[in-house]
MARMAR-74079 format. One record per residue (C-alpha): x, y, z; residue in one letter; chain. Coordinates in pm, 1 decimal. Example, Ala and Ser with C-alpha at 12.3 -4.5 7.8 and 13.67 -1.06 7.14 Angstrom:
# MARMAR-74079
<pt <1230.0,-450.0,780.0>,a,A>
<pt <1367.0,-106.0,714.0>,s,A>
***
This chain:
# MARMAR-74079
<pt <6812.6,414.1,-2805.8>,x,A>
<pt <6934.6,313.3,-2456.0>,x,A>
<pt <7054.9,665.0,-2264.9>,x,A>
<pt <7367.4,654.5,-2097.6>,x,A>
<pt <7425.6,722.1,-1733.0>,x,A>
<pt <7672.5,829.0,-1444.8>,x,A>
<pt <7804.5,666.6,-1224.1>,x,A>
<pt <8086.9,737.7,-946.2>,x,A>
<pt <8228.3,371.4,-969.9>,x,A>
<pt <8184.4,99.9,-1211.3>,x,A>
<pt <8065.9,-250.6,-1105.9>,x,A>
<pt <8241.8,-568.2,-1168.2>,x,A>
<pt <8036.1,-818.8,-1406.6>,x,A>
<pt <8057.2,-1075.2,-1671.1>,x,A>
<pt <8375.9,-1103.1,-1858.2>,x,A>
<pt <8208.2,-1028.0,-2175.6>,x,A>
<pt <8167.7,-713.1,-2059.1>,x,A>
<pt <8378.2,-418.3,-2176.0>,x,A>
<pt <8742.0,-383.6,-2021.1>,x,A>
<pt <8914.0,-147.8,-1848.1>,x,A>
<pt <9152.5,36.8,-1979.3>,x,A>
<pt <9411.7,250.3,-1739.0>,x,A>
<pt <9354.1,628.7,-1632.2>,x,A>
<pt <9671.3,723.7,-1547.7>,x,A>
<pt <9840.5,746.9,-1847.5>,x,A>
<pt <10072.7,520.9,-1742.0>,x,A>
<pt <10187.2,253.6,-2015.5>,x,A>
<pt <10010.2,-67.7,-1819.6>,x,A>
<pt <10238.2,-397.3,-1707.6>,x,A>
<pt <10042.5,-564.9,-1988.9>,x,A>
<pt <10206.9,-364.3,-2247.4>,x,A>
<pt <10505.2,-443.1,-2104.4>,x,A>
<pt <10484.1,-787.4,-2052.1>,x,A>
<pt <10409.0,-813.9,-2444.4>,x,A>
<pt <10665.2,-646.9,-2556.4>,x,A>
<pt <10907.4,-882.3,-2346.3>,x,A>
<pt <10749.4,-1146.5,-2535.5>,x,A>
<pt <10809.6,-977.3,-2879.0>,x,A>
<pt <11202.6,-932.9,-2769.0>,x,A>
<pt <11242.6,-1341.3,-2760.8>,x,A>
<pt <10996.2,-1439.3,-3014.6>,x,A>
<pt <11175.7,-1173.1,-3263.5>,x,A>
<pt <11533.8,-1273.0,-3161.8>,x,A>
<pt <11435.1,-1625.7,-3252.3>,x,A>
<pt <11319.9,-1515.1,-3540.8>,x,A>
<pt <11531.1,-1335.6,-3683.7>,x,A>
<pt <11812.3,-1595.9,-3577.0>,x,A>
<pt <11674.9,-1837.3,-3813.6>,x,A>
<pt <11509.6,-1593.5,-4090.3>,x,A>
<pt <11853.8,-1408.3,-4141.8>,x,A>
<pt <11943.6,-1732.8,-4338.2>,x,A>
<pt <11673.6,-1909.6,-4477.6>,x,A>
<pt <11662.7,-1742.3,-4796.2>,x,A>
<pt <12082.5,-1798.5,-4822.4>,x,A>
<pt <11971.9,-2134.9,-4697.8>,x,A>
<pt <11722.4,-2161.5,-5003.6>,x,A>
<pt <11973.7,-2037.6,-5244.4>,x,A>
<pt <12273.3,-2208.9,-5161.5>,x,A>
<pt <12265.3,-2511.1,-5031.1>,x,A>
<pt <11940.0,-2637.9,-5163.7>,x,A>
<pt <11970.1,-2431.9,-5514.0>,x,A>
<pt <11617.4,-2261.8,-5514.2>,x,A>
<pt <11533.7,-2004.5,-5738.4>,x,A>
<pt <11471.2,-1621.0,-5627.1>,x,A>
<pt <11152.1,-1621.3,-5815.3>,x,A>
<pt <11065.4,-1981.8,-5621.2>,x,A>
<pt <11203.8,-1764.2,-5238.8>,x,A>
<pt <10974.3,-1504.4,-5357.8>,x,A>
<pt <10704.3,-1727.7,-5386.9>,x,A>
<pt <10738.1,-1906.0,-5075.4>,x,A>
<pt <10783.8,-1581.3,-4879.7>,x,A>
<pt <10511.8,-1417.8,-5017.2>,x,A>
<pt <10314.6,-1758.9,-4962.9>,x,A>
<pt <10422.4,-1767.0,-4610.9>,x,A>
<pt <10310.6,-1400.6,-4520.9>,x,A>
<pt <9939.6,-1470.0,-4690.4>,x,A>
<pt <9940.0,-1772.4,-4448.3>,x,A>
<pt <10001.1,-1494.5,-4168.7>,x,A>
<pt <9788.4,-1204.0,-4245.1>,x,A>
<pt <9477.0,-1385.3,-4351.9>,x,A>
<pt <9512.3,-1608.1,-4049.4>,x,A>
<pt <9549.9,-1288.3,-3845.5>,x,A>
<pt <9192.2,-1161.9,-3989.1>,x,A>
<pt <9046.6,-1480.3,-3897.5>,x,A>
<pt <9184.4,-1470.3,-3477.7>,x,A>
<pt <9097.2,-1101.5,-3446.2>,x,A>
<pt <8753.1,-1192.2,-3520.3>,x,A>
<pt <8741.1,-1529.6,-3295.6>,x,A>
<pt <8914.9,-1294.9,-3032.5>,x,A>
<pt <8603.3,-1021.0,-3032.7>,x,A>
<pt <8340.2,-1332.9,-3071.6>,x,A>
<pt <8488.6,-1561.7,-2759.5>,x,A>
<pt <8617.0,-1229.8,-2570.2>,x,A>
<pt <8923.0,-1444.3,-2482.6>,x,A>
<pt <9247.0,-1324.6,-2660.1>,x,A>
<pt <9503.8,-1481.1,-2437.6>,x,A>
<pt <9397.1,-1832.0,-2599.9>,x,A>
<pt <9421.5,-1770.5,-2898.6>,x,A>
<pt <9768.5,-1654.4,-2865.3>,x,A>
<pt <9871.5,-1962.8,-2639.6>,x,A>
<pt <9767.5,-2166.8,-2962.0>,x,A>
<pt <10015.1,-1936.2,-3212.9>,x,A>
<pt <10281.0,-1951.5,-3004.6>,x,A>
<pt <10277.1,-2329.2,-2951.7>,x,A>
<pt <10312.6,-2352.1,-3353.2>,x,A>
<pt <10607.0,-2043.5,-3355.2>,x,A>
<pt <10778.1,-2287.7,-3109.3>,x,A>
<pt <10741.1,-2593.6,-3306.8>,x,A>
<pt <10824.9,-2467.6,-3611.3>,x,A>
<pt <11205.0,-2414.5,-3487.4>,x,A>
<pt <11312.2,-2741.0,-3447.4>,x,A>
<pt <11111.1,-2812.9,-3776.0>,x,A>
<pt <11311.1,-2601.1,-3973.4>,x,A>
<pt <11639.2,-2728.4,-3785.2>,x,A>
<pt <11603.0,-3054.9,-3988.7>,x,A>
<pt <11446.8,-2929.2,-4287.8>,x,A>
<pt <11690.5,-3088.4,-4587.1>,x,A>
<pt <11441.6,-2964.6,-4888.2>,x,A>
<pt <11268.7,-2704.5,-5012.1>,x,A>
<pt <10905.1,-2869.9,-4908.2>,x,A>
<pt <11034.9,-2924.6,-4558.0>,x,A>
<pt <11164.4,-2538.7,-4545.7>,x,A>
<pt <10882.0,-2447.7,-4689.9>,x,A>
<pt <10660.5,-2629.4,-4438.2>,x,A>
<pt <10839.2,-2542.0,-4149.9>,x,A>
<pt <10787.9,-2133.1,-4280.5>,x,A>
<pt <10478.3,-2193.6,-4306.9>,x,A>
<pt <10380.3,-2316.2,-3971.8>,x,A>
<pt <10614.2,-2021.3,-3789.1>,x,A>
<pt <10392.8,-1761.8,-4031.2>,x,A>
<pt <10075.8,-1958.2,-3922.2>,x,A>
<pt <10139.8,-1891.2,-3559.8>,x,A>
<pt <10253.3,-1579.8,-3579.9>,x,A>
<pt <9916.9,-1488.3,-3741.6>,x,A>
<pt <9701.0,-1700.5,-3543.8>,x,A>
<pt <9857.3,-1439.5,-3214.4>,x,A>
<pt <9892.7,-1110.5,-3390.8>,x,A>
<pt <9521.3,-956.6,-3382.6>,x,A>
<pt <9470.3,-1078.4,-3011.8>,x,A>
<pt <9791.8,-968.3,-2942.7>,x,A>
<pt <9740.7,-631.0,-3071.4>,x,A>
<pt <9372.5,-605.9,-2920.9>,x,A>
<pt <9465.1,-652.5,-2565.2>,x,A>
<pt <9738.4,-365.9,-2569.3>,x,A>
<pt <9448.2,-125.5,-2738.6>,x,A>
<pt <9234.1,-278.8,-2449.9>,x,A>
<pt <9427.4,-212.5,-2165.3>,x,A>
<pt <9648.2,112.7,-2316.1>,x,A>
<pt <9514.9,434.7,-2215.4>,x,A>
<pt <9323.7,606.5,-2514.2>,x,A>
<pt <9622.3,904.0,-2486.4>,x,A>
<pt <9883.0,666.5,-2497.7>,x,A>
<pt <9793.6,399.2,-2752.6>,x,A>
<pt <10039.1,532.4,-3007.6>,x,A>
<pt <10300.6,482.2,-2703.0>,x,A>
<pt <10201.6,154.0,-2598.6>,x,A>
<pt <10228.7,52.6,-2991.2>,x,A>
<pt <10519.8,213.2,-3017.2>,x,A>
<pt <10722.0,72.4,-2695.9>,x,A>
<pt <10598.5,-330.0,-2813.7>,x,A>
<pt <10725.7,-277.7,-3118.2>,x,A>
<pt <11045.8,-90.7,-3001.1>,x,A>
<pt <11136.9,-412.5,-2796.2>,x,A>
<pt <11017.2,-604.3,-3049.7>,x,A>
<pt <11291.8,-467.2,-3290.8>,x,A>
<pt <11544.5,-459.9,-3075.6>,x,A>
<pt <11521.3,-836.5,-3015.0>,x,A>
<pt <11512.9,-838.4,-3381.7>,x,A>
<pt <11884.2,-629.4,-3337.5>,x,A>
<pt <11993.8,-918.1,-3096.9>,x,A>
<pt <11890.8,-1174.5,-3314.9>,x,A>
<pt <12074.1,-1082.3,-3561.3>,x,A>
<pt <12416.0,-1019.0,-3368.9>,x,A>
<pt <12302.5,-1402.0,-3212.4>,x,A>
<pt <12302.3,-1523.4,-3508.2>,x,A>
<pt <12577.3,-1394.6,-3644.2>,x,A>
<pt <12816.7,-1543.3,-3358.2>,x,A>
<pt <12601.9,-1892.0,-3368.4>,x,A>
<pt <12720.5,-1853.0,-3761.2>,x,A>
<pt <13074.4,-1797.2,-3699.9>,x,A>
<pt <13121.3,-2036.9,-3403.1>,x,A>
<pt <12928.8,-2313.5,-3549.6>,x,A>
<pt <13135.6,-2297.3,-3882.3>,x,A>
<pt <12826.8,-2211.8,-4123.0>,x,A>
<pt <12651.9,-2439.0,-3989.1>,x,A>
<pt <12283.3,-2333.5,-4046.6>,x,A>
<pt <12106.8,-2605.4,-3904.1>,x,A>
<pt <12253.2,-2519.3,-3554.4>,x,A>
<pt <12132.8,-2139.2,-3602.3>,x,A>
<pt <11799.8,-2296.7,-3654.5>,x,A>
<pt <11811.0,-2507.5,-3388.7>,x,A>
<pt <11946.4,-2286.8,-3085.9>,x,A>
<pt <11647.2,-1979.2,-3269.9>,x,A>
<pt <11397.3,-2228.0,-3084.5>,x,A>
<pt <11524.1,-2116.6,-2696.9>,x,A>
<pt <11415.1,-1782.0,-2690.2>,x,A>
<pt <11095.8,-1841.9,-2890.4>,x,A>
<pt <11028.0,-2100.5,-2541.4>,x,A>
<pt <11088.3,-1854.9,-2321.3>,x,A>
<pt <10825.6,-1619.5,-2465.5>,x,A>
<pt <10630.1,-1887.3,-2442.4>,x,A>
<pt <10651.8,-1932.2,-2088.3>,x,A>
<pt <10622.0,-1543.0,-2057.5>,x,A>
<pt <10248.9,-1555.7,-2181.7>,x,A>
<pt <10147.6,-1890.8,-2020.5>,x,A>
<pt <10254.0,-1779.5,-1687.5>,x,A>
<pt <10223.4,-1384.5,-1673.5>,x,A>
<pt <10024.1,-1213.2,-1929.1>,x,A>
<pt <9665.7,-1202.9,-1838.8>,x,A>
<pt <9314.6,-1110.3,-1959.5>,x,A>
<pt <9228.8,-769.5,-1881.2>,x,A>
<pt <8986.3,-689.5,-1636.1>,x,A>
<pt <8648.0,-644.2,-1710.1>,x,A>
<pt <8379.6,-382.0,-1581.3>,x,A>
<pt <8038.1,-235.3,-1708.8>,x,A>
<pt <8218.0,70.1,-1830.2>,x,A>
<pt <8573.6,208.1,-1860.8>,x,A>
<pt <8429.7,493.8,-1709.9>,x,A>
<pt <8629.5,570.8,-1406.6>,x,A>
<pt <8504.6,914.3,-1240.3>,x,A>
<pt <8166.9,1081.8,-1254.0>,x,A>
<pt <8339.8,1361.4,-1523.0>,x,A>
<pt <8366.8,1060.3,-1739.4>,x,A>
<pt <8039.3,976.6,-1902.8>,x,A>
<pt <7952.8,602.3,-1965.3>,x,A>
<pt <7953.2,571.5,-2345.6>,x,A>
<pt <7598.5,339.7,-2458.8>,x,A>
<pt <7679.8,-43.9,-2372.6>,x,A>
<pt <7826.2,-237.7,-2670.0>,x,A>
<pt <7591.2,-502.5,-2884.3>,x,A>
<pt <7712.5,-832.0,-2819.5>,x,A>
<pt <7980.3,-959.5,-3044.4>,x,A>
<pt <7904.7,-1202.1,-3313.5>,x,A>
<pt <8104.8,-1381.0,-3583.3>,x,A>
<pt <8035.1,-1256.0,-3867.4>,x,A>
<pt <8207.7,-999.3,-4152.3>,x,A>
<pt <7858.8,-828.7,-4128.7>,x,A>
<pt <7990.7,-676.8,-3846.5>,x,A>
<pt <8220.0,-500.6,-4150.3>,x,A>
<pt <7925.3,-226.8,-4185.3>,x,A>
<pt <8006.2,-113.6,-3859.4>,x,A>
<pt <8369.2,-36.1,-3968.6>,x,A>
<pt <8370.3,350.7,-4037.2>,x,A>
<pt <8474.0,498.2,-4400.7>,x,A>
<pt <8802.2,659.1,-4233.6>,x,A>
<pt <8891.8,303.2,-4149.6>,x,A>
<pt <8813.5,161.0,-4541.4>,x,A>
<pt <9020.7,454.2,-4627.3>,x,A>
<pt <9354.5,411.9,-4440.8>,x,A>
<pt <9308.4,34.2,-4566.6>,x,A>
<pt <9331.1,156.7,-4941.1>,x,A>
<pt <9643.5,380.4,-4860.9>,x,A>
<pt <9764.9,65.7,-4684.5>,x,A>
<pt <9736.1,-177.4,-4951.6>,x,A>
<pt <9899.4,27.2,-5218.3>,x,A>
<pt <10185.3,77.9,-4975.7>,x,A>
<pt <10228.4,-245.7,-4870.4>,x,A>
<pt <10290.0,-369.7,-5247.0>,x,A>
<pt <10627.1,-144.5,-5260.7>,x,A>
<pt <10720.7,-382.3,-4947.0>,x,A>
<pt <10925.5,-693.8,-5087.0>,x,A>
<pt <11068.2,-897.4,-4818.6>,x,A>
<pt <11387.6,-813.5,-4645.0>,x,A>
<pt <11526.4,-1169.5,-4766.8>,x,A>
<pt <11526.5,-934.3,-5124.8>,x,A>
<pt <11822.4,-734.6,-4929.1>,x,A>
<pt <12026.0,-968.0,-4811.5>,x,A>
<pt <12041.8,-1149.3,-5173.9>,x,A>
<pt <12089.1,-776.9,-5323.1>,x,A>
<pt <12362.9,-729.8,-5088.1>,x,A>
<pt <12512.1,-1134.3,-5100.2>,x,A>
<pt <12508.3,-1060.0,-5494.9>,x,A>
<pt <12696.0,-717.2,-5487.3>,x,A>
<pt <12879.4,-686.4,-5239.1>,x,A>
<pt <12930.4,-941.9,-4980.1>,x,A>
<pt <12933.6,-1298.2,-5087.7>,x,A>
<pt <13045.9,-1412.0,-4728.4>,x,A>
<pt <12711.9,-1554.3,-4533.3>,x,A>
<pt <12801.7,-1469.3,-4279.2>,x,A>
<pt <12722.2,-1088.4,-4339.9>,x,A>
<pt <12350.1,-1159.4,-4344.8>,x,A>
<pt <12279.5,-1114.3,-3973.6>,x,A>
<pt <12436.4,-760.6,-4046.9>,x,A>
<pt <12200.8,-649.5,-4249.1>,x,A>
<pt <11937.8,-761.2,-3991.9>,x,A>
<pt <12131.9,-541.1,-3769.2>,x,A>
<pt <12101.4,-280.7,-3917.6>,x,A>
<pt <11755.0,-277.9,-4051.1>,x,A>
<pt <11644.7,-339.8,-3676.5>,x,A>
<pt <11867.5,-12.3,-3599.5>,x,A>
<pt <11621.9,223.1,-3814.3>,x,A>
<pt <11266.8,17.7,-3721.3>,x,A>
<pt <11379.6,24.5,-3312.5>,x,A>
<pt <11515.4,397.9,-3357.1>,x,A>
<pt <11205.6,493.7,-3485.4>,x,A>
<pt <10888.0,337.2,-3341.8>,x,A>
<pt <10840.9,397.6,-3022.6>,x,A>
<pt <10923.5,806.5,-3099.0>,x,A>
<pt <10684.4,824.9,-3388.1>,x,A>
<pt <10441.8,643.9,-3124.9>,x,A>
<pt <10463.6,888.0,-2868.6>,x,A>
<pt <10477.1,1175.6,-3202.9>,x,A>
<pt <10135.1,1037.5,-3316.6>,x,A>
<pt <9946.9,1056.9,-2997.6>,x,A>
<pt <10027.6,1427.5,-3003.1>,x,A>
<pt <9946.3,1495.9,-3343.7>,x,A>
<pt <9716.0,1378.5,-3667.9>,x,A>
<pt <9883.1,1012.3,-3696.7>,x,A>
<pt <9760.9,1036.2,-4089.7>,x,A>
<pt <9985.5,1316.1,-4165.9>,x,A>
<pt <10316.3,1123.2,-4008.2>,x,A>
<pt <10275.7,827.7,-4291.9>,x,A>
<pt <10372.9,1096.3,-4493.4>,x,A>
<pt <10734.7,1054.5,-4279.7>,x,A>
<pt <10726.5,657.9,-4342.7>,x,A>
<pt <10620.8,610.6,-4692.7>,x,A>
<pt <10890.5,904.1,-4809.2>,x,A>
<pt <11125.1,684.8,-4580.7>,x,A>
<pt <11048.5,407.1,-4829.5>,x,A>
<pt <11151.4,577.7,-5134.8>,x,A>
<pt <11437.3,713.5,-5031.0>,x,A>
<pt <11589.9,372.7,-4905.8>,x,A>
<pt <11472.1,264.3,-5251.9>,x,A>
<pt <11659.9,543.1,-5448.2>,x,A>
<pt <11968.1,462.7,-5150.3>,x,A>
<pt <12012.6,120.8,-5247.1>,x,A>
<pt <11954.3,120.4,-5672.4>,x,A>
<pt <12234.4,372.6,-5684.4>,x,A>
<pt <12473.5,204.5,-5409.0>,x,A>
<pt <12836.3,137.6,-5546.9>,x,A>
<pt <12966.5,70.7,-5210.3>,x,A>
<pt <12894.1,-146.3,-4846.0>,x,A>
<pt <12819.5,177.2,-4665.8>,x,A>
<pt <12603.9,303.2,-4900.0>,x,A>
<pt <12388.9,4.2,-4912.8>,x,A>
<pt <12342.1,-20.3,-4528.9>,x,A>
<pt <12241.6,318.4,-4515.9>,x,A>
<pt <11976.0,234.6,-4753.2>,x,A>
<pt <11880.5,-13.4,-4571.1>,x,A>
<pt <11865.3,175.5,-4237.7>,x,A>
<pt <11636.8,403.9,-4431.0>,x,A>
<pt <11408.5,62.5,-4537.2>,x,A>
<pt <11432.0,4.8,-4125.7>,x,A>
<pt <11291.1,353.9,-4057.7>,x,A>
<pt <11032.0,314.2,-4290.5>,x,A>
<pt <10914.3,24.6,-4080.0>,x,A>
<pt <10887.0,163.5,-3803.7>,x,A>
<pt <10719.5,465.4,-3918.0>,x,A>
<pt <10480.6,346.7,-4062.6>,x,A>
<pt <10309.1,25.2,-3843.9>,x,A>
<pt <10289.3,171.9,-3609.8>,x,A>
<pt <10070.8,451.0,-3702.6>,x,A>
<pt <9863.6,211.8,-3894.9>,x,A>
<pt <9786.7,-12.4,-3586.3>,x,A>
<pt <9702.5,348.8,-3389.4>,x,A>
<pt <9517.8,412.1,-3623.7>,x,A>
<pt <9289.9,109.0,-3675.2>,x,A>
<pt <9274.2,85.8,-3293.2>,x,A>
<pt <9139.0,429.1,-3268.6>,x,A>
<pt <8870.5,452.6,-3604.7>,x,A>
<pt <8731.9,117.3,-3513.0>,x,A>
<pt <8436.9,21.2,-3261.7>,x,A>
<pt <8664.5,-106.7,-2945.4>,x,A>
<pt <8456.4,-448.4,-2965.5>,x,A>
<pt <8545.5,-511.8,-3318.8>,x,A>
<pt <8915.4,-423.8,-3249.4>,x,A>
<pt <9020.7,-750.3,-3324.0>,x,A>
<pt <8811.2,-775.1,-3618.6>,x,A>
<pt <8964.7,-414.6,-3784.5>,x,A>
<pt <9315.7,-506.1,-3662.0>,x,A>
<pt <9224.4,-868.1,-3842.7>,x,A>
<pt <9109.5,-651.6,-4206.1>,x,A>
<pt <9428.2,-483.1,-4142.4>,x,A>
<pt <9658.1,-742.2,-4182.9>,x,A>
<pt <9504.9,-888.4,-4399.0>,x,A>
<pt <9525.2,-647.5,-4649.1>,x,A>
<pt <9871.0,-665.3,-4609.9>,x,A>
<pt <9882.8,-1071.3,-4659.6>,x,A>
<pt <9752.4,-922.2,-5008.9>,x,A>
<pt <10007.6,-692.4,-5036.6>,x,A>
<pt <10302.1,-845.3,-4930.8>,x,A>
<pt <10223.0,-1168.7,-5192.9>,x,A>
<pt <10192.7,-907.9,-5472.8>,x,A>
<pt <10540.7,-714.6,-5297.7>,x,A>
<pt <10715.0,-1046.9,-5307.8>,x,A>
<pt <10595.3,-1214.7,-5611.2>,x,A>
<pt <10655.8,-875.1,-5830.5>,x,A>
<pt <11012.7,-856.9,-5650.1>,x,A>
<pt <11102.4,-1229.2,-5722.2>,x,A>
<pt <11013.6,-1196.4,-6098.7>,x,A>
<pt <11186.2,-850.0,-6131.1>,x,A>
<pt <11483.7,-1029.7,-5971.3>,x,A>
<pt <11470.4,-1338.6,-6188.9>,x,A>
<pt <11371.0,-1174.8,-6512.9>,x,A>
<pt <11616.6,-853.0,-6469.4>,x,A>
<pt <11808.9,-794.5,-6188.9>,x,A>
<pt <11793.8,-790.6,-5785.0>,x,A>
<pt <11909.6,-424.8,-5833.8>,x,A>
<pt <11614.4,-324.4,-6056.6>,x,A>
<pt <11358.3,-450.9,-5731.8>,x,A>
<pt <11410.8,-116.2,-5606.8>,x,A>
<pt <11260.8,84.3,-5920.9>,x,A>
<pt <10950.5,-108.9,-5896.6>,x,A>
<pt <10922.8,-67.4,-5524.1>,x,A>
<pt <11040.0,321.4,-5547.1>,x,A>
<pt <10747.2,353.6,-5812.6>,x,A>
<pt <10484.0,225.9,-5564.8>,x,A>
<pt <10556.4,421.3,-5322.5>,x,A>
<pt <10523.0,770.5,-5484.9>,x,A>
<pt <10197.2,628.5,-5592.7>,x,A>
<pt <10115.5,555.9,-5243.1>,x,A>
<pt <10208.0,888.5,-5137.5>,x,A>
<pt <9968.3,1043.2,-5378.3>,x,A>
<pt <9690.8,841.0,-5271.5>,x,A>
<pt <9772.9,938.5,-4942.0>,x,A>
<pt <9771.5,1284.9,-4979.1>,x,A>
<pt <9432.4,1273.8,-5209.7>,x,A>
<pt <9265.6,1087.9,-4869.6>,x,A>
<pt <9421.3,1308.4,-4613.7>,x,A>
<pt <9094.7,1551.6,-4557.1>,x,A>
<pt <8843.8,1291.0,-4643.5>,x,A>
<pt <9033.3,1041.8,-4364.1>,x,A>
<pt <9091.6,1339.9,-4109.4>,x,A>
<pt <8747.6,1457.2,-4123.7>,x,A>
<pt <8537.5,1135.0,-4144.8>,x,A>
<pt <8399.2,1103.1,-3759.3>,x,A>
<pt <8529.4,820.3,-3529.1>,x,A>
<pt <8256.2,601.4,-3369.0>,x,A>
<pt <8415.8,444.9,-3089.5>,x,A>
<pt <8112.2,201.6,-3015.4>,x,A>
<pt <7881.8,36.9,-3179.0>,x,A>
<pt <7487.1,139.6,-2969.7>,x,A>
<pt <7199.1,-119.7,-2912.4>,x,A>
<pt <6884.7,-1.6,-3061.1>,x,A>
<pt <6564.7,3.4,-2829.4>,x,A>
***
């Protein structure tokens, strides 16, 4: 086994070699930069998702059990995608590329969708926006773990994702006005979505950059240099290295990520009971992004000051609660508070997942583990949405929320079953090169 050494200062080299992450505890300009990025991209989003699923419905007469297909279709697209990056991102040691390449499809799929007349052409144009997204996430994700302070990853998580949600809040109020102004016109929503998903765009071709790279992250003499990392290959035997804690949180993930149907499952609930107006669909967007944007970047800073495991405790009871919220709503307001609650949930709980992958994973396979991660939730949310669409077609939209409700107690008892055996499994934060 190599030893490890000290050193005063580290010493620029390759850019394969490991990068530097900040000392400070400051939240770096990368992070920032990001989450700038995640504003526009999720404000064109959510300008253009708001609707598609009314769009579906109404005007080209699809079926929820054929939306719940197509969304849970999309979101495998995503997530396995996202498995596949995070690993070409640790292999290539270039993650800004990759995302260049997402984001070029996220842009194209706007205008694609603008013109889409059919349920193939929706479908396609879905498809392609979930295909970027995926093909940027893991990178995405990697760099902030990369560059965040080890103290303040939870933050850094939780302050993307906080502007990320609040651009999903502006989307929706966006495309609520667009709506109204453009007399239900849904092609124009789609249309004017594509602006701000260019100007992200532009953000990462122009300012975000690839970290830094030196020898070590050590900084100071009183900060020993960790054994050099093995260089990265592509390959899922680089799985073994993944530690049990890590296989662990996955499990807990996957059973909570099948309670998840898609938030087009909310609007319908709420077009069929209570608002038949389409133009209340942004609303509920709103509001959702309320109880994710209220919540992330607190539980972020919450989890780097205490066990992250025991805070999914907070999210997943979030989850049933909106659940039991929205079965028993009679009224408007009691259905948006549910879905504030589903909002809170969100936000509670990716968060700590990402943390958590970021910190029980080797920090050259952080791609790869971030990669596992979502895609056991391309699993999950296809089983969410699927389940949700045939509840919906074969008894009700209302009775989605029993089957969800029931998944998530049972992910709260696997949860607490795993606790110990997750908190006490040891971290290895590298992987060492045998002599």
């Amino acid at each position: 086994m190599l030893h490890e050494k000290d050193s005063v200062h580290p010493r620029p080299v390759s850019e394969d070699a490991p990068i530097r992450q900040e000392r400070d505890g400051r939240i770096p300009s990368t992070v920032w930069q990001i989450g700038i990025m995640m504003f526009l991209v999720n404000t064109s989003f959510v300008m253009s998702y708001s609707f598609s699923g009314l769009y579906l419905k109404h005007v080209l007469a699809a079926s929820a059990i054929s939306i719940g297909i197509l969304e849970g279709l999309c979101e495998t697209i995503s997530h396995v995608m996202k498995l596949f990056s995070g690993m070409v991102s640790d292999y290539i040691g270039k993650r800004k590329n990759i995302m260049v390449i997402g984001y070029v499809l996220s842009v194209v799929s706007r205008p694609l969708l603008a013109i889409s007349n059919t349920f193939c052409l929706v479908f396609s144009a879905r498809a392609m926006e979930r295909l970027g997204n995926g093909i940027q996430a893991s990178p995405r994700d990697a760099i902030i773990a990369d560059v965040a302070p080890r103290k303040r990853i939870g933050a850094s998580y939780g302050l993307k994702r906080s502007l990320a949600y609040l651009g999903s809040l502006c989307g929706g109020v966006l495309g609520f006005f667009v709506m109204k102004c453009s007399g239900n016109d849904y092609q124009s929503v789609f249309a004017i979505s594509a602006i701000p998903a260019f100007l992200a765009f532009l953000i990462l071709l122009f300012f975000v950059k690839e970290p830094r790279r030196f020898d070590h992250p050590a900084i100071t003499a009183e900060a020993p240099l960790p054994a050099p990392k093995l260089p990265p290959k592509f390959s899922i035997k680089n799985f073994r290295y993944l530690s049990p804690s890590f296989w662990l949180i996955m499990i807990v993930n996957a059973i909570f990520m099948m309670a998840r149907m898609n938030e087009t499952f909310l609007i319908l609930r709420m077009n069929e009971g209570f608002q038949p107006d389409p133009m209340f669909a942004p609303i509920v967007m709103i509001v959702f992004n309320i109880g994710t944007t209220l919540s992330s970047y607190p539980i972020g800073i919450i989890g780097d000051k205490f066990d992250r495991t025991k805070i999914l405790f907070i999210g997943i009871a979030s989850l049933v609660v909106a659940d039991i919220i929205m079965y028993s709503a009679m009224t408007k307001i009691t259905m948006y508070a549910g879905i504030l609650f589903w909002g809170i949930q969100l936000g509670s709980t990716q968060n700590v997942f990402v943390s958590l992958v970021a910190e029980k994973v080797p920090e050259d396979l952080r791609g790869t583990g971030l990669g596992i991660y979502w895609l056991s939730n391309a699993i999950s949310a296809f089983v969410a949405d699927t389940l949700a669409g045939f509840v919906a077609h074969h008894v009700s939209l209302n009775a989605i929320f029993v089957s969800s409700g029931i998944i998530g107690v049972f992910a709260l008892v696997t949860l607490a079953l795993l606790l110990n055996v997750i908190h006490h499994t040891p971290k290895r934060r590298r992987r060492k090169i045998q002599s």
